[in-house]
C-alpha positions as CSV (number, residue, x, y, z in Angstrom):
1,X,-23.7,8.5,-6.5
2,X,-25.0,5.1,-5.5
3,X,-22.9,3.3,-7.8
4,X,-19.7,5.5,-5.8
5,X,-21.2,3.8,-2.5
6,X,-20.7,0.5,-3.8
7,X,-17.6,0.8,-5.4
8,X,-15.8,2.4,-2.3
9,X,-16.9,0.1,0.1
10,X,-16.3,-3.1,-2.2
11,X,-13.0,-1.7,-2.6
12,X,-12.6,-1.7,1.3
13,X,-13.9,-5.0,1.9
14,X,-11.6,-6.5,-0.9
15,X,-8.9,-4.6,0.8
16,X,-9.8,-6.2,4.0
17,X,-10.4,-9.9,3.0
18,X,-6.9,-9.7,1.1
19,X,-5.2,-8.5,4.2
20,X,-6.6,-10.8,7.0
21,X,-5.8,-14.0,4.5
22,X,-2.4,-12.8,4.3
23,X,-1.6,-12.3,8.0
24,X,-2.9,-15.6,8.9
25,X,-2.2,-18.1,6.2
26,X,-0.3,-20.9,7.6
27,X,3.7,-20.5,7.5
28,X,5.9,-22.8,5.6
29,X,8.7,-22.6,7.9
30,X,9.0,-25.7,10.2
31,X,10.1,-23.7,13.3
32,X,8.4,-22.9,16.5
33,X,7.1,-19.9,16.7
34,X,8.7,-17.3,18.5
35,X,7.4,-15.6,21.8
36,X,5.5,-12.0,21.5
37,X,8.1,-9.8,23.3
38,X,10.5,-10.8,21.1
39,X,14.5,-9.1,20.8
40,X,15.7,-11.4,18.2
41,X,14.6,-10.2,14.8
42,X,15.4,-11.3,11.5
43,X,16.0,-9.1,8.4
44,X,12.8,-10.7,7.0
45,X,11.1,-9.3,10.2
46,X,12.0,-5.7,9.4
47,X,11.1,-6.3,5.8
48,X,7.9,-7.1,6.8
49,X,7.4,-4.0,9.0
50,X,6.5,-1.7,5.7
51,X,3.9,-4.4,4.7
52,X,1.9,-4.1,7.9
53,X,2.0,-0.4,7.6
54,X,0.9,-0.6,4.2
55,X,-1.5,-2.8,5.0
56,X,-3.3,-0.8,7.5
57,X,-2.9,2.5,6.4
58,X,-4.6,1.5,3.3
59,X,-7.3,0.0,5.0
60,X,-8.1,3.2,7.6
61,X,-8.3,5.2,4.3
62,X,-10.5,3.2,1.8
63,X,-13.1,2.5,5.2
64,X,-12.5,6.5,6.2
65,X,-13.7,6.6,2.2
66,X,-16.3,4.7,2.7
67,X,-17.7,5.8,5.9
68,X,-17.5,9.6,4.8
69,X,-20.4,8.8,2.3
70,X,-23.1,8.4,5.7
71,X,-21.4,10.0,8.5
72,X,-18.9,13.2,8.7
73,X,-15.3,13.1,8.2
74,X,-14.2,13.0,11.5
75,X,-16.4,10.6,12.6
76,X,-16.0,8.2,9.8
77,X,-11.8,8.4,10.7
78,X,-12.7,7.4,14.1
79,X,-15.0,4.2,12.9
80,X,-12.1,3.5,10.2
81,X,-9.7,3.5,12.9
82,X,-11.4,2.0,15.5
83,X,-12.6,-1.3,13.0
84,X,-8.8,-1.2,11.7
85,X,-7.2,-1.5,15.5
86,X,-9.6,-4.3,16.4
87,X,-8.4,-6.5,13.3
88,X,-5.0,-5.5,13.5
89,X,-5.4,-7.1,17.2
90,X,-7.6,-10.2,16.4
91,X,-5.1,-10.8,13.3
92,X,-2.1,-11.1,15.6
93,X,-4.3,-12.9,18.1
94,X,-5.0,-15.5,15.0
95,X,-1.6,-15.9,14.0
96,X,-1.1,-18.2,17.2
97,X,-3.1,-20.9,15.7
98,X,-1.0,-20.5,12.7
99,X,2.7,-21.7,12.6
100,X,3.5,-17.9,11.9
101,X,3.2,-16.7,15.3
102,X,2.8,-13.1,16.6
103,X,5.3,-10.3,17.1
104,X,4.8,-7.2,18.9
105,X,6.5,-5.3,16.3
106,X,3.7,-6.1,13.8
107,X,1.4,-5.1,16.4
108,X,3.7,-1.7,16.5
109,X,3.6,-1.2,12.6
110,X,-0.3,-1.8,12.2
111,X,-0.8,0.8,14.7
112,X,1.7,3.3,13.1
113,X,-0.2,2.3,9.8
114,X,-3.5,3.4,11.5
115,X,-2.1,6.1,13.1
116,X,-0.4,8.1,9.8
117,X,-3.8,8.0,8.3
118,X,-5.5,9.8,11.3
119,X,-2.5,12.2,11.5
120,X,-2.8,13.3,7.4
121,X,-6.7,14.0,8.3
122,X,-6.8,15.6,11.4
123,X,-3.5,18.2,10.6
124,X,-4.1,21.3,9.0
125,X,-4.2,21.2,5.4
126,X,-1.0,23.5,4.7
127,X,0.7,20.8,7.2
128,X,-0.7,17.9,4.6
129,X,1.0,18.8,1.6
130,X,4.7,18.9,3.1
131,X,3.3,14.9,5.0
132,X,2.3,13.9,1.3
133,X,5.5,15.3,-0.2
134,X,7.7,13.8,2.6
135,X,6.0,10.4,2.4
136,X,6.6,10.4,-1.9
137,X,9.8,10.5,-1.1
138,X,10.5,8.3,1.8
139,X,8.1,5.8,-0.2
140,X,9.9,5.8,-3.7
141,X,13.1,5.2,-1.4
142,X,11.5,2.0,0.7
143,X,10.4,0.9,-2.8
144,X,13.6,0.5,-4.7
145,X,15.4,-0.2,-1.8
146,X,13.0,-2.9,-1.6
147,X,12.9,-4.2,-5.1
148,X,16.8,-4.0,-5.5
149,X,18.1,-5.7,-2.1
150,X,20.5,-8.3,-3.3
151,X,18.9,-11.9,-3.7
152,X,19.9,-15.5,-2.1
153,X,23.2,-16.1,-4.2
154,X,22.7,-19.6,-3.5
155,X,19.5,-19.7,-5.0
156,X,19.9,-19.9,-9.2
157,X,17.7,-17.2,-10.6
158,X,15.0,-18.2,-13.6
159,X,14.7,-16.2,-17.0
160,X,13.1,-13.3,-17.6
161,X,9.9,-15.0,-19.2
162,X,9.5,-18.0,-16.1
163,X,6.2,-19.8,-16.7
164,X,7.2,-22.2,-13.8
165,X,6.4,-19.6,-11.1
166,X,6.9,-20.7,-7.1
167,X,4.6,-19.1,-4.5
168,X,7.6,-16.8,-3.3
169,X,7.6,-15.4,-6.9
170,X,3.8,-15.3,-6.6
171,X,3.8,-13.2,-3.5
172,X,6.3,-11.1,-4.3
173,X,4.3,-10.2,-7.4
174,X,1.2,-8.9,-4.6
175,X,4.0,-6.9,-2.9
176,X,5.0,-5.4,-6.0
177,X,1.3,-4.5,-7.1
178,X,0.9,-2.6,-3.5
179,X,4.4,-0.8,-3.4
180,X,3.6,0.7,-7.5
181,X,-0.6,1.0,-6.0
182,X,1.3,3.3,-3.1
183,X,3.6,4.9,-5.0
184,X,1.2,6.2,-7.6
185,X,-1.2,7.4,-4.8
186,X,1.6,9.1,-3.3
187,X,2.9,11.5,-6.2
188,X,-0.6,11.8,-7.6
189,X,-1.5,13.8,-4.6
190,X,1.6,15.5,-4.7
191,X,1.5,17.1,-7.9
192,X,-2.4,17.2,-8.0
193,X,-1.1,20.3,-5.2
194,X,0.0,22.0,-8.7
195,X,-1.6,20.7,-11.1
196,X,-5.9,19.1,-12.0
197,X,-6.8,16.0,-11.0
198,X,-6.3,13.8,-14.4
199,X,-2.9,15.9,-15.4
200,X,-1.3,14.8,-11.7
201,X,-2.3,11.1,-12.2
202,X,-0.6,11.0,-15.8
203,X,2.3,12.3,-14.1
204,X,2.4,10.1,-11.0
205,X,1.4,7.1,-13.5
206,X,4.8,8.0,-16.1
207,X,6.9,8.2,-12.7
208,X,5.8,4.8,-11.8
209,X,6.3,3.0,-14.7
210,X,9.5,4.9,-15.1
211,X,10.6,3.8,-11.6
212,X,9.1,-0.7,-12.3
213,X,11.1,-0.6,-15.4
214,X,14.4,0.9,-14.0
215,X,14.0,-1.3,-11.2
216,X,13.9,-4.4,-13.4
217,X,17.0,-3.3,-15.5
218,X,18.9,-2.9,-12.3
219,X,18.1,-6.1,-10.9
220,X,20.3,-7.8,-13.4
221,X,23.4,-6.2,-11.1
222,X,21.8,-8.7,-8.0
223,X,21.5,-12.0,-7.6
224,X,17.2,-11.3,-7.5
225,X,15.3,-12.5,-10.7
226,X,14.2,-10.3,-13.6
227,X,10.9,-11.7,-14.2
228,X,8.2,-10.4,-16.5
229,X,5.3,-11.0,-14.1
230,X,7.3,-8.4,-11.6
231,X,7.0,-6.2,-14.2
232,X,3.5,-6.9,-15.2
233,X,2.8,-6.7,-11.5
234,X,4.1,-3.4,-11.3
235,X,1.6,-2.2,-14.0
236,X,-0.8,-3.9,-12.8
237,X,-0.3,-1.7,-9.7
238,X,-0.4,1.5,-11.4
239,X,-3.3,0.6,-13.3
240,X,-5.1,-0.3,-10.4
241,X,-4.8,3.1,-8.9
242,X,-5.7,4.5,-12.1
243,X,-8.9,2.6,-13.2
244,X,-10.0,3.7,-9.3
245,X,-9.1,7.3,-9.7
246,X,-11.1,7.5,-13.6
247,X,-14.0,5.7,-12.3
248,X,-14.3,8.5,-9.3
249,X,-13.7,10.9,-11.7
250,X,-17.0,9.7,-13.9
251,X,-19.1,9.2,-10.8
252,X,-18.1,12.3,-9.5
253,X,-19.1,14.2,-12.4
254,X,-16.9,17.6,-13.9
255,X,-17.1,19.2,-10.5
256,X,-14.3,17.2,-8.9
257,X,-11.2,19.4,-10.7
258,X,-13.4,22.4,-9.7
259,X,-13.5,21.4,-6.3
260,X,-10.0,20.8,-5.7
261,X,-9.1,24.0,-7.6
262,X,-11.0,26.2,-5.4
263,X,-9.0,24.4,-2.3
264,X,-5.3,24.9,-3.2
265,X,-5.4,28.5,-3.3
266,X,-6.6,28.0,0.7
267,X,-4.2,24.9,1.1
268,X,-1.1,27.2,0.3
């Protein structure tokens, strides 16, 4: 059980460090930034809206995770919460002595982030398994929508098997690992409504690697590079997920599927 202590709240600060590093590394674009209460958006704004969600839901959860182990559930949501708000706020607050500058609407989709986390916990738990089913599907939408937009046609696109990798291509490989990561975590509690534990993650893990590698055959109808470290960073994303569910699982001992068998009788 100690080594479950550990592991969940490395896991969080990981999560953490990685998140605050992205929202204020410097920019590379050589224009001012832009006032807070901005109207004028770009489509690599709105883009970016999903990735602060992402960001901060994942955050409230692994620290609600985390905090459960010494305080109850409700109250380790609120401390989650509360610690995710404050660096959602002192993030956007850094970004002005970045060249990235800070938007209101990033403010807006941390908060949501936050705020879809508390609203899975604190419904009742009939209510959570049409959420979870709702957000499967509105995520595996956002995700190939995401991975298939058309590319920059003025920009030449590299082989499959590009060794010479830019720090866009880099990037978009740590977007990739999150949106498979989220995906995964997304059906696995879906179908672990109908199925055990390890029989739920199989499935969620064959629909993610189903959806990375249809993804990557598709892409060769858009102007966006088929690379094999997208593809390894989908996996890597789905492993991810997987290596953290087995290693609860062993912690946890063979109560877990018990557990969570004697709930969805109640749940339905």
């Amino acid at each position: 059980m100690a080594w479950t202590k550990w592991i969940s709240h490395s896991i969080a600060l990981a999560w953490t460090g990685m998140v605050t590093f992205l929202l204020l590394r410097p920019s590379d674009s050589i224009a001012s930034p832009r006032p807070f209460l901005t109207f004028q958006l770009t489509p690599n704004d709105l883009w970016e809206v999903p990735g602060h969600i992402i960001f901060f839901s994942v955050m409230t959860f692994l620290w609600q995770r985390a905090f459960a182990q010494h305080n109850s559930r409700r109250r380790a949501l609120v401390i989650a919460a509360s610690l995710a708000v404050l660096l959602s706020v002192a993030t956007e607050a850094g970004q002005h002595l970045t060249r990235r500058g800070a938007l209101l609407l990033d403010l807006v989709a941390n908060f949501a982030g936050i705020g879809l986390v508390c609203l899975v916990y604190l419904v009742p738990a009939a209510a959570t398994r049409w959420i979870f089913r709702i957000a499967a599907l509105a995520w595996t939408g956002l995700a190939a929508a995401a991975l298939l937009r058309p590319g920059d046609p003025l920009v030449p696109t590299h082989p499959s098997i590009a060794f010479e990798l830019t720090r866009s291509a880099l990037w978009d490989g740590v977007g990739i690992v999150t949106f498979l990561t989220v995906f995964t975590f997304l059906w696995q509690r879906v179908f672990a409504q109908h199925y055990g534990r390890q029989r739920a993650l199989t499935m969620a893990a064959s629909l993610g690697v189903l959806l990375a590698v249809a993804t990557e055959i598709l892409r060769f109808s858009t102007q966006r590079d088929v690379l094999l470290v997208d593809l390894l960073a989908s996996f890597a994303g789905i492993g991810l997920l997987s290596f953290a569910y087995l290693v609860t699982a062993v912690f946890s001992g063979p109560n877990l599927d018990r557990e969570e068998k004697n709930r969805r009788p109640n749940e339905g």
